[in-house]
N, C-alpha and C positions, 0 to 999 in steps of 0.2 A: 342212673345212666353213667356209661362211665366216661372217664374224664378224656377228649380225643388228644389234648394235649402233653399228655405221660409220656415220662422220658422213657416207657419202655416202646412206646409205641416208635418214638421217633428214632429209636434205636433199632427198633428192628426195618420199619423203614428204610433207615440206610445204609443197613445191611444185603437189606433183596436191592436195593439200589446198584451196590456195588458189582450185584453179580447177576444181572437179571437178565441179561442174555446165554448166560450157561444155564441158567436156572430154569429159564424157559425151553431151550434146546433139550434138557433132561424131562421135563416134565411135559413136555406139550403132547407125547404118542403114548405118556404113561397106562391109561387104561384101557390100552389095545390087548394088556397081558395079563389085565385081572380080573376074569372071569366073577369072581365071586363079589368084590367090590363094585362092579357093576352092577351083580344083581341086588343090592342093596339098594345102587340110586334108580333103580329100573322102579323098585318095589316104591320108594320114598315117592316117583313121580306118579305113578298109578295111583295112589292116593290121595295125591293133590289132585291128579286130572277130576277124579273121582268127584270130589269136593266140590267143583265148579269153581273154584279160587285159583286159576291158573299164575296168578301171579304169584315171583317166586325171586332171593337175591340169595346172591353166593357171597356169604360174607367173608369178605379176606381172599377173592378170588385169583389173586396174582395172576398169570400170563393169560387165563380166561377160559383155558381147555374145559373145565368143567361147566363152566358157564353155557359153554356151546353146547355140551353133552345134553344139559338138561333143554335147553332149545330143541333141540334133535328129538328130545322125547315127548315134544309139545308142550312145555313149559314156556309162559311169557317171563324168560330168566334176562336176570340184567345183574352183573358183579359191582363190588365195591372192595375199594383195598385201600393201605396206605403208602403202599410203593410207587409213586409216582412213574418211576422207569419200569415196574410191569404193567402199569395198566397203556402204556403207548404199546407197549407189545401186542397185550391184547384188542386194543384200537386196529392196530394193522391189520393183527391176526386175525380177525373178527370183526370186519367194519360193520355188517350191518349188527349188531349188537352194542348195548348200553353200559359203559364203566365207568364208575362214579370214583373220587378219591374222596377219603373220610375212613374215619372208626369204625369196624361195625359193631362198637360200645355206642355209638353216638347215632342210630340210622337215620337221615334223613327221610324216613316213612312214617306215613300218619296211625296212629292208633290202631291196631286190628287190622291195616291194610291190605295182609299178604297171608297166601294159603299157603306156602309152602318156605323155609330158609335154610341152607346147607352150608355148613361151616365142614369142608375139608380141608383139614389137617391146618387150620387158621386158629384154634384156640390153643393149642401146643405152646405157642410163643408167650399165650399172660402166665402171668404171677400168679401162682394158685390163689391168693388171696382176693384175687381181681376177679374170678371168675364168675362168682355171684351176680357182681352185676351186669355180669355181660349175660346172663339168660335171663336178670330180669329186662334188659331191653330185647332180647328175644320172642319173651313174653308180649312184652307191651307193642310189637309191629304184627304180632303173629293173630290172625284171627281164631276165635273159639273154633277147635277144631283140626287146625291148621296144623302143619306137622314139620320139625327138625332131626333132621338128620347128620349129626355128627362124624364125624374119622379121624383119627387123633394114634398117637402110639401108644398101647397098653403097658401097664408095668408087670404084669405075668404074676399077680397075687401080690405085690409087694407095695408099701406106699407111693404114694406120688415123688416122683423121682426128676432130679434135671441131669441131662445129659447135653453130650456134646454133638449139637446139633450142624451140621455144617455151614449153616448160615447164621445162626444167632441161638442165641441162648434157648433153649425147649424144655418142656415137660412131659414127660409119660404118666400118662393115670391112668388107676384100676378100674377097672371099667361098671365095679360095683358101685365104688366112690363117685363117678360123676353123674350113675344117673339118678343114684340119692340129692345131690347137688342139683339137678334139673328137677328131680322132683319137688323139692323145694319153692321152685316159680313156677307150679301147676302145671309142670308136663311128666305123662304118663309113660313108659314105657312100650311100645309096641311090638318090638323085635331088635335084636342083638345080633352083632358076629363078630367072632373072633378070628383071624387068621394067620397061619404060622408063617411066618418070613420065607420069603423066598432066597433061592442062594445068595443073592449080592444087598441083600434087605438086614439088615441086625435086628430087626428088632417086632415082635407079634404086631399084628394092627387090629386098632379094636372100630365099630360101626355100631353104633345107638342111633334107632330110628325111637321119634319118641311124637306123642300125640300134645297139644294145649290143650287143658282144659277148657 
């Protein structure tokens, strides 16, 4: 499990702190315009629904739009972040929905609880050394079964890269490299997508939908 109290956490923290009403302003009608990223979390929730494990968190939720998304698709979704000033956003923006502050290295969820967990664009920010054990608590909340779904910035064949991210420090990975890495704590690959940046976008975006074992 990983450690909730790392200086990179509380860094980035107060970083989305500092700027979590632009942040939110930008990000809250994002997936009005991405057809294809959509059908990604369309696919991720039909498979949960599928399952009968309706319950589902958005790790690293910030302002909660995707939270809601998956509510909308009949997911019993509920976010968790460590940005204290996004998740009041999300509170307003979203009163009848559920936002927890914490790690989601640290989930306060029971073993196997949950059918479904989507980490967009929230694992970007660790330390690539860190990342291990963030899916094996992914594992250990996830029931046999249950399915993650990632979105993250691809490096376009090249290692794992940090760049300069506008809010904090980030990472780009090959999108071969991380689901070896997932592979690792017994999740399977189920579908992939790669997408080429849009005009005002730098950068490809990668989506790994991936199964527990």
């Amino acid at each position: 499990m990983a450690d909730s109290s790392s200086t990179y956490l509380t860094a980035t923290a107060d970083a989305y702190d500092a700027v979590a009403d632009l942040y939110a302003d930008l990000a809250r009608d994002s997936l009005g315009r991405l057809p294809l990223d959509r059908a990604m979390v369309a696919a991720f929730a039909e498979l949960v629904r599928e399952s009968g494990r309706r319950r589902v968190v958005e790790a690293g939720c910030g302002p909660g739009y995707m939270t809601a998304h998956l509510r909308d698709l009949g997911l019993d979704a509920y976010g968790v972040d460590v940005s204290p000033a996004l998740l009041d956003i999300a509170r307003r923006d979203y009163p009848g929905l559920r936002f927890e502050l914490g790690s989601m290295g640290a989930l306060d969820v029971a073993d196997g609880e949950l059918g479904g967990l989507v980490s967009w664009y929230s694992i970007i920010h660790l330390p690539p050394a860190e990342l291990p054990a963030y899916f094996a608590e992914f594992r250990r909340v996830l029931a046999p079964g249950g399915h993650l779904l990632l979105g993250f910035f691809e490096s376009e064949g090249g290692p794992v890269v940090e760049f300069d991210h506008k809010v904090t420090t980030a990472y780009r990975w090959p999108i071969d490299e991380l689901a070896e890495l997932a592979g690792k704590e017994e999740f399977v690959e189920v579908g992939r997508m790669l997408r080429e940046p849009l005009e005002d976008e730098r950068f490809r975006r990668g989506h790994l939908l991936m199964r527990r074992l």
